[in-house]
matplotlib code that plots the C-alpha trace (Angstrom):
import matplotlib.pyplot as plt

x = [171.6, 172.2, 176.1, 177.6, 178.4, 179.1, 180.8, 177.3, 176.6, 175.0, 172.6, 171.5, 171.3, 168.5, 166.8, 166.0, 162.8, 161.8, 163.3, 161.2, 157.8, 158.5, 159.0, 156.0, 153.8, 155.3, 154.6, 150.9, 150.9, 152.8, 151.8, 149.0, 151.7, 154.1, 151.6, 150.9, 154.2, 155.0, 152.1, 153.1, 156.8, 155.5, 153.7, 156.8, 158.7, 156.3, 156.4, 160.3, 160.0, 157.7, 160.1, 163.2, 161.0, 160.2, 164.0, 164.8, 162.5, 163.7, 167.5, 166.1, 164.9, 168.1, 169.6, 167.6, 167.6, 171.3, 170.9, 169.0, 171.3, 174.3, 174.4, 171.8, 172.0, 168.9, 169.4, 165.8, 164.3, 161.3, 163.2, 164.1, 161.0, 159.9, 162.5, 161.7, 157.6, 158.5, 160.6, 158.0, 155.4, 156.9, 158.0, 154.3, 153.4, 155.9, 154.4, 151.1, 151.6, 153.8, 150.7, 148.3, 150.5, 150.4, 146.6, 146.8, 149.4, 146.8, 144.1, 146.6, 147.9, 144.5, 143.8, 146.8, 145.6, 142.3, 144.1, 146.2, 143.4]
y = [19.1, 15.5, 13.9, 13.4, 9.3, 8.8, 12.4, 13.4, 17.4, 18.1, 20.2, 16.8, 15.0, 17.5, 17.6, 14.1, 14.1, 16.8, 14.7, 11.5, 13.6, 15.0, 11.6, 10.4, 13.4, 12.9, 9.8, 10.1, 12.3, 9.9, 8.1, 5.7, 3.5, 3.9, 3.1, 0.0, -1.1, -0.7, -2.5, -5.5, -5.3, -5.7, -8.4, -9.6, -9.4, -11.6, -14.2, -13.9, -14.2, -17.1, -18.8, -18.2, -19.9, -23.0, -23.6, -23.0, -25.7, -27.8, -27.3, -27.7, -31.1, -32.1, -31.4, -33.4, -36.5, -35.9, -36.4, -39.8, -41.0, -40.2, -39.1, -41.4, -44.1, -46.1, -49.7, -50.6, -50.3, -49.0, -46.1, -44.9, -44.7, -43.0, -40.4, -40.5, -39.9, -36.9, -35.2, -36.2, -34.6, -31.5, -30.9, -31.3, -29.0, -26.6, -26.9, -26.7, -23.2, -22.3, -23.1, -21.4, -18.5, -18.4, -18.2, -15.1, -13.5, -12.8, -11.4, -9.3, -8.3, -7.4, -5.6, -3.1, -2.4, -0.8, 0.8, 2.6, 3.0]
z = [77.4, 76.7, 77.0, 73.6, 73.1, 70.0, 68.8, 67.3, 67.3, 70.0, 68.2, 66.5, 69.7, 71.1, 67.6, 67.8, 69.0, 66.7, 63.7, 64.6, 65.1, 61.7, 60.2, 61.8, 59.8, 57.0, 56.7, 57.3, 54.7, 52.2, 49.2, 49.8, 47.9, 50.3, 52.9, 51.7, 51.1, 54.7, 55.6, 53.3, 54.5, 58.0, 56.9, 55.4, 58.8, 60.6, 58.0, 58.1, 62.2, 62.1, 60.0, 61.9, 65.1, 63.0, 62.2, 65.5, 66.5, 63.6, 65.1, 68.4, 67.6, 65.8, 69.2, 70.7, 68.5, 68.3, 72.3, 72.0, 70.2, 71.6, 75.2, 76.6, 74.8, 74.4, 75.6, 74.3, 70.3, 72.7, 74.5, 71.0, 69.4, 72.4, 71.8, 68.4, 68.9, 71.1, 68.6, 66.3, 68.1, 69.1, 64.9, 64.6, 66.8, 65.7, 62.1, 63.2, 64.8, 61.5, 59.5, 62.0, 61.9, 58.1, 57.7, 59.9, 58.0, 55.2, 57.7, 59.7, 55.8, 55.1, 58.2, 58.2, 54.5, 55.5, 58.6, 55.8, 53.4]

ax = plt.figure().add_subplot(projection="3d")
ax.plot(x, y, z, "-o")
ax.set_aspect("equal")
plt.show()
C-alpha cells in the first residue's frame, strides 16, 4: 500500500491508476467535438509556449543592451553598434524561429485533427 502524503484516503491513492485508465477510455469514446477541442487547445499551448520563448529572448536582449550600455561602457560609437548588431541579430533570429514556428502550428493543427478524426 502506498504512504498517505497529503491526508488523501488511501483507498483513492491505490485507485489512481485505475481512475486515469478510465479517463483515458472515456475519452476515446468522447465527442468528436471534444476531440477536436483538445486538439486545438494543444495547438493553443504551443502557440502560447512559443510566445513566452520570444519574450524571453526579447527580455533577454533588453538585458543585454542594458549591459552595453552600462556595465561595459563602450569607449567607441563602433563598439556600440557592434553591441547593437548582435542584439540586433539575435532578435532576428529569435523572430525568425517565432515565424517558423508559426507556420507549423497550422500543419501540426491540422495533423492532430485527422489523428482525432
Amino acid at each position: 500500500m502506498k504512504t498517505n502524503p497529503f491526508g488523501m484516503d488511501p483507498g483513492m491513492m491505490n485507485a489512481s491508476p485505475m481512475l486515469s485508465w478510465w479517463q483515458q477510455q472515456w475519452m476515446k469514446g468522447a465527442s468528436p467535438m471534444a476531440q477536436m477541442q483538445a486538439a486545438w487547445m494543444e495547438s493553443l499551448a504551443d502557440a502560447m509556449k512559443f510566445e513566452a520563448q520570444f519574450l524571453k529572448a526579447i527580455a533577454e536582449s533588453g538585458e543585454q543592451m542594458t549591459a552595453c550600455l552600462k556595465d561595459e561602457q563602450p569607449s567607441t560609437p563602433e563598439e556600440m553598434h557592434a553591441c547593437y548588431q548582435k542584439l540586433v541579430k539575435q532578435m532576428t533570429d529569435a523572430h525568425q524561429e517565432r515565424m517558423e514556428q508559426a507556420t507549423q502550428l497550422s500543419h501540426d493543427f491540422r495533423k492532430r485533427l485527422w489523428e482525432e478524426i
